[in-house]
MARSEZA-905546 format. One line per 4 residues: their letters; for each residue x, y, z of C-alpha. Coordinates in steps of 0.25 Angstrom, whole numbers, padded with zeros to 4 digits. Layout:
residues N
a> X/Y/Z | ...;
END
This chain:
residues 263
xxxx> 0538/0238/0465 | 0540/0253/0461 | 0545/0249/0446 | 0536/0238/0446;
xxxx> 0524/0246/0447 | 0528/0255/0436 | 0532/0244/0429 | 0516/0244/0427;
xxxx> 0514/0254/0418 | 0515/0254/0404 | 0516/0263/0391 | 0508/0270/0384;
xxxx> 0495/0267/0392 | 0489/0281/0399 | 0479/0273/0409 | 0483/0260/0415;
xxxx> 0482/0252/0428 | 0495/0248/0437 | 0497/0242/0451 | 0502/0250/0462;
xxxx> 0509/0240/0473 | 0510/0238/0488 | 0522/0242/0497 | 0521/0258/0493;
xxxx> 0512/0264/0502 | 0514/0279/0508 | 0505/0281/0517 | 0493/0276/0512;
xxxx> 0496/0279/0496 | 0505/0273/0489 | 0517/0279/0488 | 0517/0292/0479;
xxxx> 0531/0291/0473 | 0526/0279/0467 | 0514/0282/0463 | 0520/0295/0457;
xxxx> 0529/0286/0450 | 0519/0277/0445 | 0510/0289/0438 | 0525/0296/0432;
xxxx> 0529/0282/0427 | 0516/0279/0421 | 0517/0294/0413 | 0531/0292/0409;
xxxx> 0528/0279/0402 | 0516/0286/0392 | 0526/0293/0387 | 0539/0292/0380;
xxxx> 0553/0292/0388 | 0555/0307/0382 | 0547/0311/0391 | 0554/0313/0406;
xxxx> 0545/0318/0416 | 0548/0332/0420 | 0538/0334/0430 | 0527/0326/0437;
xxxx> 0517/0332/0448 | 0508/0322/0456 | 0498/0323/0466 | 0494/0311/0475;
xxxx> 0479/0312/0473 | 0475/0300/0482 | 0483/0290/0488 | 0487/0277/0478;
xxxx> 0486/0264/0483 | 0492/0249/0478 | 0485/0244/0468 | 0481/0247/0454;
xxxx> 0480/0261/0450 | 0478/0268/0437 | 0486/0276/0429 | 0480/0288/0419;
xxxx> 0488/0295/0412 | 0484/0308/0404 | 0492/0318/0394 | 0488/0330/0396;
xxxx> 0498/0337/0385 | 0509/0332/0376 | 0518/0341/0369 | 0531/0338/0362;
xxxx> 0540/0338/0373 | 0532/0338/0386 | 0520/0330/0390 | 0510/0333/0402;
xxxx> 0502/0321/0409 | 0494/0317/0420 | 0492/0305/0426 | 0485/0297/0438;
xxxx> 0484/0285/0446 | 0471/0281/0450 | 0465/0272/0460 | 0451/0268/0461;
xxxx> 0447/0277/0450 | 0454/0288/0460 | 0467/0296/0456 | 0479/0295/0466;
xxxx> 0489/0302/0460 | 0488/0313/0449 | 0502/0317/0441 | 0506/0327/0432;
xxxx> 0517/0324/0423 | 0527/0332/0413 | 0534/0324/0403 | 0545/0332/0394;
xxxx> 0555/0329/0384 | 0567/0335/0385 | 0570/0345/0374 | 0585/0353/0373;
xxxx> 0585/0366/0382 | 0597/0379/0384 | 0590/0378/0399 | 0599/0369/0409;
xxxx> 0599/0371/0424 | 0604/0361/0433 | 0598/0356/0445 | 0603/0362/0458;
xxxx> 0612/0352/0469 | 0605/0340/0474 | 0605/0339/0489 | 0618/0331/0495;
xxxx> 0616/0321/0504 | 0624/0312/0512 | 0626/0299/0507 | 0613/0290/0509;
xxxx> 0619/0280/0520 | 0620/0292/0527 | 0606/0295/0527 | 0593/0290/0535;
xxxx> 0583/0280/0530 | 0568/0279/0532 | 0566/0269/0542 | 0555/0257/0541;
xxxx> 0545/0263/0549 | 0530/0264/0552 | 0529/0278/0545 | 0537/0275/0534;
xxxx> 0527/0274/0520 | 0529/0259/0515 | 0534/0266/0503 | 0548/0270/0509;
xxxx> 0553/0255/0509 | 0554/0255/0495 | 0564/0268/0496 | 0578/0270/0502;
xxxx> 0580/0283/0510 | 0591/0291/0516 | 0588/0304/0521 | 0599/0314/0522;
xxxx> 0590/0328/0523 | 0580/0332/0533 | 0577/0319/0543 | 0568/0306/0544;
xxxx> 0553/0309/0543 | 0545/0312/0554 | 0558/0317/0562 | 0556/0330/0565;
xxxx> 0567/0336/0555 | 0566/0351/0552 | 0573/0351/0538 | 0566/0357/0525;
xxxx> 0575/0345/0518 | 0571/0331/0517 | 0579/0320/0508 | 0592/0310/0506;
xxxx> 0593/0298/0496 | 0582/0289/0492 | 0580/0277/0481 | 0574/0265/0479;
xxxx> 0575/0254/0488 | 0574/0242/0480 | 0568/0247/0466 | 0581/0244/0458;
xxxx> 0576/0254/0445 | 0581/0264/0437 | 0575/0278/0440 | 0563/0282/0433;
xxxx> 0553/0294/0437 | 0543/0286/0444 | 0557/0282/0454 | 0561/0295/0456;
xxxx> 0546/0299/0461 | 0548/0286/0470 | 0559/0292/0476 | 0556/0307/0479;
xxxx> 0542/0304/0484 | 0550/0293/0493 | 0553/0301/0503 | 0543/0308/0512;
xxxx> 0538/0323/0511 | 0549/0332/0516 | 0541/0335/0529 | 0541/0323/0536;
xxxx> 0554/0325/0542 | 0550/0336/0550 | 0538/0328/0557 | 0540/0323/0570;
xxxx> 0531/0310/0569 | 0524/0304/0557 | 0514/0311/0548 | 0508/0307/0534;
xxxx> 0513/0314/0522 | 0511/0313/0507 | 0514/0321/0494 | 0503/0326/0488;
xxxx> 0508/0332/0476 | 0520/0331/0469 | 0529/0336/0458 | 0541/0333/0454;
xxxx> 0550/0335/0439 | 0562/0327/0436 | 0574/0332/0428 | 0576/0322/0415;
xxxx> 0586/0313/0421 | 0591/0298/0416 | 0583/0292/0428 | 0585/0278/0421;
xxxx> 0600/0280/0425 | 0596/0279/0440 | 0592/0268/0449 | 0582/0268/0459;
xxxx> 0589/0264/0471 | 0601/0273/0469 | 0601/0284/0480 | 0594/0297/0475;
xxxx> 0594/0311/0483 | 0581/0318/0488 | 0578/0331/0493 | 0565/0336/0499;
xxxx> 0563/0352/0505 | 0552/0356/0511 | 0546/0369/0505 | 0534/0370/0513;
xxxx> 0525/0363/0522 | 0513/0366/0530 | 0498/0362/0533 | 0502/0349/0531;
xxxx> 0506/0350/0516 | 0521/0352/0512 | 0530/0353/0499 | 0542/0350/0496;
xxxx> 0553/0349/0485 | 0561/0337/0483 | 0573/0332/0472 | 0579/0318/0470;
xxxx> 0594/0317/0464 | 0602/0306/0461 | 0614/0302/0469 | 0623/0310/0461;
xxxx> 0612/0323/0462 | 0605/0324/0449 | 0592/0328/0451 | 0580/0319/0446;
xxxx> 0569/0326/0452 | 0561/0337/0457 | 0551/0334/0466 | 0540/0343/0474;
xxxx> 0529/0338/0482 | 0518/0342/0491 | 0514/0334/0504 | 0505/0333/0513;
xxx> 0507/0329/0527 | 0498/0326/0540 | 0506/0332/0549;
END
């Protein structure tokens, strides 16, 4: 269902109408990795494939239901090499999710600095799944976990670190953008480990930049790395910084969010 939605939007059209499915609900919103994936996919298909998405910065305005929503797209500038949009999905003549995007060409540059070591991790068989249960979002079915850093939510863990393997579980696809925001926002803020008993939590806002990588090279339902740490957390808000590697440790994306939790 995840490629089939996206499969709804089209070229060159700055405002059009697509259907959000059932089966994805977190909390009572639909899923924000996807309907952040939705708005990045629906930018990236105004514009030539030149363009990779260097960096996108959301905030989950309302919460998104099934259903049909609207997507509006906006340039805000377009220079030779770099373009600046904004986009929205809206809902009964109400947004529900605002994103920021920067589109760049890549040019040649003398300035070259690797990333640093992706985190390692035991081999997934080794690590722990998220079990079907009454507090796990409906969303979670559609994604394999194996966590390997920090502990199951709600466990009362005491480590700043939160991550292991993640992917796809029956969306055989090659990797684009809008999957690789499926799978960091998959996993639950970086706090819920340490909670004793169950609490709501959602992001609120969220950036993330992605290196310029031959995602089309990678599947979806390969195992990638994940690694949350916990910067601050307080007055029931937190943030966090995250990354998502590839099995052999190339990094694919930067990610850091704001959350809010009710505890």
């Amino acid at each position: 269902m995840f490629f089939e939605t996206l499969a709804q939007i089209v070229k060159d059209k700055h405002q059009q109408t697509i259907e959000l499915p059932e089966g994805w609900a977190q909390g009572r919103a639909f899923f924000g990795g996807f309907s952040a994936g939705i708005a990045a996919d629906f930018i990236l298909k105004q514009f030539d494939a030149a363009y990779h998405m260097r960096a996108f910065n959301v905030s989950f305005v309302a919460p998104t239901a099934p259903g049909k929503a609207e997507l509006a797209l906006n340039v805000l500038r377009q220079g030779s090499s770099v373009v600046q949009v904004s986009a929205q999905i809206i809902q009964n003549g109400e947004v529900t999710l605002f994103a920021l995007a920067s589109l760049g060409k890549a040019r040649e540059s003398a300035v070259f600095e690797d990333q640093e070591p992706a985190p390692e991790f035991a081999a997934p068989e080794q690590g722990m799944g998220i079990p079907d249960s009454p507090v796990t979002p409906e969303f979670a079915k559609h994604f394999d976990y194996r966590i390997l850093r920090g502990g199951m939510p709600f466990s009362g863990q005491v480590e700043r670190e939160f991550g292991g393997w993640v992917r796809f579980r029956n969306e055989q696809h090659e990797m684009t953008i809008a999957a690789v925001l499926g799978l960091v926002d998959a996993w639950p803020p970086a706090v819920l480990p340490r909670l004793k008993k169950p609490a709501p939590a959602s992001s609120l806002t969220w950036t993330i930049e992605f290196p310029d990588k031959r995602l089309s090279e990678k599947q979806t339902t390969t195992w990638w790395r994940y690694l949350a740490t916990i910067e601050y957390a307080a007055d029931g808000y937190g943030h966090s910084r995250a990354g998502l590697w590839d099995e052999q440790g190339e990094l694919f994306a930067i990610s850091r969010q704001t959350f809010t939790v009710f505890a």
